[in-house]
N, C-alpha and C positions, 0 to 999 in steps of 0.2 A: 504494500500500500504506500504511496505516494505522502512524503509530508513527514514531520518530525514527532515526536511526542514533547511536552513542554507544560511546566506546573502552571498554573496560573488560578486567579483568584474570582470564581464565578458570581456575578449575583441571580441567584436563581429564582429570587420573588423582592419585589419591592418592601421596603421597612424590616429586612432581616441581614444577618449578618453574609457576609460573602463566604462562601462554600469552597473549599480548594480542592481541586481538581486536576487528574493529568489529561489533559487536550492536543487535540489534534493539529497542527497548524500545516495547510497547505503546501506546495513549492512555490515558489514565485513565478507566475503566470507571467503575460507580455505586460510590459509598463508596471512591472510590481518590482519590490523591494524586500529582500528578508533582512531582520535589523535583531542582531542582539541586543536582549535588552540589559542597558546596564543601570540607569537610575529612571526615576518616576516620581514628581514630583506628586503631593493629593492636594489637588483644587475640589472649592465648595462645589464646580458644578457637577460633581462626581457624587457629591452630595445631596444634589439636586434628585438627580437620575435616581438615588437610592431610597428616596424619599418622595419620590413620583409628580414633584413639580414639572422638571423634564420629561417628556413621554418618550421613556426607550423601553420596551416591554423586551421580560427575561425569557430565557437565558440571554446574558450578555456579559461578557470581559467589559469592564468599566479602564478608564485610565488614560489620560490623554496629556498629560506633561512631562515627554520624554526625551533622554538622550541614550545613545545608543551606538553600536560600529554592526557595517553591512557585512553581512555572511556570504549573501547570492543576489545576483539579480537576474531579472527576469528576460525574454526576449526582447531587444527594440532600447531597454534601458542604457544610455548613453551619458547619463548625471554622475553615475556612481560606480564603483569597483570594491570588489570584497576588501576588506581593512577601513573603509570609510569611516569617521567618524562623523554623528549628525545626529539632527535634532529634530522630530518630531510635531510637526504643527496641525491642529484639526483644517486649518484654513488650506483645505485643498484647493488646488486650481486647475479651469482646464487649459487655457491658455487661449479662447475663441472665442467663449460669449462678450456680451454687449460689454459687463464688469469688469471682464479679465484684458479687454483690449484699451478702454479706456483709464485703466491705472489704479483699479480698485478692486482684485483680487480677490478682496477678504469679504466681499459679497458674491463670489462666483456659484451660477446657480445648482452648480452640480458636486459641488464641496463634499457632500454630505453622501452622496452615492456610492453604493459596494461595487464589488462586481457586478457584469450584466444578470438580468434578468436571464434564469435559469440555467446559470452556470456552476456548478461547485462555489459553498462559503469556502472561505478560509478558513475558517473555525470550525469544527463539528469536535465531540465526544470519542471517543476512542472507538465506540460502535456507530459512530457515522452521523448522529442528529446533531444539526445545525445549532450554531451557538453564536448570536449578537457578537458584530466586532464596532466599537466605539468610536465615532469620530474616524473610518476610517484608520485607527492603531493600537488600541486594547492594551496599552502597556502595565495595565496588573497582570504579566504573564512575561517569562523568561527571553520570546521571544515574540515581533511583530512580524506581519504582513501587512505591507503599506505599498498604496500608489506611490512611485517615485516623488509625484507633484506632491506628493505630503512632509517632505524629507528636505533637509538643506543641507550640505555640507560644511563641517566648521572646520577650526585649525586644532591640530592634534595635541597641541598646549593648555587646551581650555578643559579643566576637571568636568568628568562631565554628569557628576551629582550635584556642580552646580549651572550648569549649560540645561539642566535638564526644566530648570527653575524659568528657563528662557522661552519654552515651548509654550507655554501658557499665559500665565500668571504674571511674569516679567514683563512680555510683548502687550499684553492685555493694559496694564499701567501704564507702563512707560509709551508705548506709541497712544496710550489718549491722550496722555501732554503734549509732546512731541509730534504727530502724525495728527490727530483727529482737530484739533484745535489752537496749537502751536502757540503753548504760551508765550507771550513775550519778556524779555527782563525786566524786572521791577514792578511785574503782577502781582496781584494776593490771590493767594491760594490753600481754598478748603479740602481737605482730604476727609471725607467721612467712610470712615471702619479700614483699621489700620493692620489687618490680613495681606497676604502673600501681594496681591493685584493693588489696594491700597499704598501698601509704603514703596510700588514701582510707581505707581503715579509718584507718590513726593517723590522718590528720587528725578523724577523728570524734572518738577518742578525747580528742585536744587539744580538741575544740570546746566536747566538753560537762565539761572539765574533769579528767579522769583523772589520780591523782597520779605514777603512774608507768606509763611506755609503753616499754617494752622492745620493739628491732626487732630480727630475727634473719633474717640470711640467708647465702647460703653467699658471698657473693661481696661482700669488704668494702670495693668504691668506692662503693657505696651509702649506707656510714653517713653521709657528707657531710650529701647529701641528706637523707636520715631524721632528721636533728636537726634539721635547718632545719625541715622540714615538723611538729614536735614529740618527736619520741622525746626521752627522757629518757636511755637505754641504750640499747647495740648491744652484738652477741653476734655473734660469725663462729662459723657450724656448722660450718666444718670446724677445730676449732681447741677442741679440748677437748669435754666433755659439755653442750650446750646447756641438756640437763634440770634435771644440777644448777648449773650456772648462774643461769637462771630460777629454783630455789628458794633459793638464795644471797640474790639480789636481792630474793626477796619475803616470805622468811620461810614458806616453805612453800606454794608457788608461787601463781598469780595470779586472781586473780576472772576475769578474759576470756581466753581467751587463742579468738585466732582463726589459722585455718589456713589460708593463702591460696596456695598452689600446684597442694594437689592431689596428693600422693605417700603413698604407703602408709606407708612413716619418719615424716614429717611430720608425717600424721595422727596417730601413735600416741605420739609425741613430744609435740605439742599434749594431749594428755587425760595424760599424764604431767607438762605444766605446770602443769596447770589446779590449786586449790587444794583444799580441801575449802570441799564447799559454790560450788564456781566452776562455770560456764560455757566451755566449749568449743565453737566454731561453725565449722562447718565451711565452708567459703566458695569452696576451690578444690576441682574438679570433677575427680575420681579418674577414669579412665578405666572403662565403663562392663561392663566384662570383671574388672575386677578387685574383690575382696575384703577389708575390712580386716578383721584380729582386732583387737578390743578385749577388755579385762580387763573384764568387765562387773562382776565383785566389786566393781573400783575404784571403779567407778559408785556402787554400791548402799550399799557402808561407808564412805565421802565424801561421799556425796549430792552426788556432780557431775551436770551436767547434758551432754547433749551434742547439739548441733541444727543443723540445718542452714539457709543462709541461700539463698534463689535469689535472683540479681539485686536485693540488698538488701532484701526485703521491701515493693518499691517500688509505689506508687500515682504513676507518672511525670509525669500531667499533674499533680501537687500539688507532687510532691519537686521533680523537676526546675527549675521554676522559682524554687524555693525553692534550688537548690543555685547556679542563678546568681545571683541575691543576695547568697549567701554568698560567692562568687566578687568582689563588685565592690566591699561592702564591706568585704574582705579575708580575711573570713574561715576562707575555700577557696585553696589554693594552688596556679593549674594551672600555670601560666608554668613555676616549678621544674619541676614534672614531666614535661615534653615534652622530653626529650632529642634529638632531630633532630625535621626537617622536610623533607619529601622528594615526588617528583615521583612520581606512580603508577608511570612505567617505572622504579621501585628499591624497589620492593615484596619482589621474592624476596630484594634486597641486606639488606632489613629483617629479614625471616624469618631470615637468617641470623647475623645480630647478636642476637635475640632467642633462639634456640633454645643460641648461647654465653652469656647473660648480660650482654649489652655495650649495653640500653638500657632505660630506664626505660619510657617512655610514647613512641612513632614517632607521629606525624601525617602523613598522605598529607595535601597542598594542593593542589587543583585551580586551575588558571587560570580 
């Protein structure tokens, strides 16, 4: 039979722990990629999915913040050769549509597409039943199958548990400063919920010079962190009115302020910081059932703006490489933000630190 055997971490029902399993993972087909897996970063939207705000119905391999070196490739692949080292991006592209030709990628409409329609998954069970692959990469499992266009090549210097932090989480922050809205120097700027995607926006915001970076979150062992990585101020939301706080601090609140969790509060709290004349970006992914009211008057007699960022705005095989640069000559800080390091079988232990508040950035490390 065709294909590897390889552990990986199933979730077999929504709201329950992940299941470990030995699976099946195809060969690399034409335009595929086989990628050893070597780090995995765990993003909330992993969290999502397991908790069924996202609609991925199980079986499915969850895991989309990866770095990794290519095993094989498939027929026609011309990116990559075995020894590669790279990094895993959901923002597949196909290189034709309306999105992908005019400079925007990371809206391509077929991102999210498996293989054709009734050809072999990649993924099946050791007796052959099909098994969800994520995002096009499934990195809670030893090894991927990925479309090439899912994949970028980096330089072989860059550690890649924390290269793997860039797949996501990194790219998702730092290009909504940088790519989605481009702050200018000597902005104010709100960061609200100061998790993995949060403290990569402030670091955008410190990169490109921001006079003041205000972080807010409800859980204040973070501020630590958040000043080291640039904040100027911290704001504990449970701990008085954040809003006017933020206009305390800014004279009438803030040119940026970004939303990075995701919460109906949140959101509406953000466009109550936002200044006249400022920007609000919404950055964390509301559950897909729910509704926000805005004061749209605010909008119209402000002239706020209010926009939404997906996965930074990203062109991945450009940024990405460009963010490990920034990464080496210092200018990216991942090292701080990886709060543990952990063996795939402590995955649901991670989930569960995550869903309290108790971790910045987790990295799964494979042997």
């Amino acid at each position: 039979m065709a294909g590897s055997i390889v552990n990986a971490a199933v979730m077999r029902a929504n709201h329950a722990p992940f299941e470990f399993e030995e699976i099946r993972i195809d060969d690399p087909g034409p335009g595929e990629v086989l990628v050893k897996t070597v780090a995995s970063g765990i993003c909330h939207s992993d969290l999502h999915v397991i908790e069924g705000s996202l609609p991925v119905p199980p079986p499915c391999v969850l895991g989309h913040e990866p770095a990794g070196i290519v095993e094989a490739v498939g027929e026609g692949v011309t990116d990559f050769v075995s020894g590669d080292h790279v990094i895993g991006c959901l923002s597949s592209f196909c290189g034709v549509c309306k999105f992908c030709t005019e400079g925007r990628p990371y809206l391509c409409l077929t991102q999210f597409m498996g293989r054709p329609e009734g050809t072999k998954p990649r993924l099946t069970t050791e007796a052959g039943d099909p098994i969800g692959q994520f995002a096009n990469l499934s990195s809670f499992a030893e090894k991927m199958l990925c479309p090439e266009r899912s994949l970028v090549k980096i330089r072989d210097d860059m550690p890649l548990d924390r290269a793997s932090l860039i797949g996501c989480g990194v790219t998702t922050g730092l290009g909504a400063a940088l790519n989605t809205v481009h702050i200018p120097a000597g902005a104010s700027v709100v960061i609200i919920g100061c998790g993995g995607v949060g403290l990569a926006a402030l670091q955008g915001a410190r990169i490109v010079g921001a006079s003041k970076i205000i972080a807010i979150d409800s859980h204040a062992w973070k501020f630590d962190l958040a000043q080291k990585l640039g904040a100027t101020d911290c704001i504990d939301a449970t701990d008085g009115d954040p809003v006017g706080a933020v206009h305390a601090l800014t004279g009438g609140g803030a040119d940026f302020v970004f939303e990075c969790i995701g919460l109906i509060p949140t959101v509406q709290q953000a466009v109550a910081m936002t200044g006249r004349g400022g920007t609000t970006v919404c950055v964390g992914v509301v559950p897909l059932t729910e509704q926000v009211p805005i004061p749209v008057a605010d909008l119209t007699l402000q002239e706020k703006k209010l926009v939404g960022s997906f996965m930074g705005s990203n062109r991945f095989r450009f940024d990405m490489p460009k963010y490990v640069d920034f990464y080496l000559d210092g200018r990216l800080r991942l090292d701080e933000m990886i709060s543990s390091r952990l063996p795939l079988g402590e995955v649901n232990e991670a989930f569960d630190r995550m869903r309290k508040g108790e971790a910045a950035r987790q990295v799964i490390v494979f042997d």
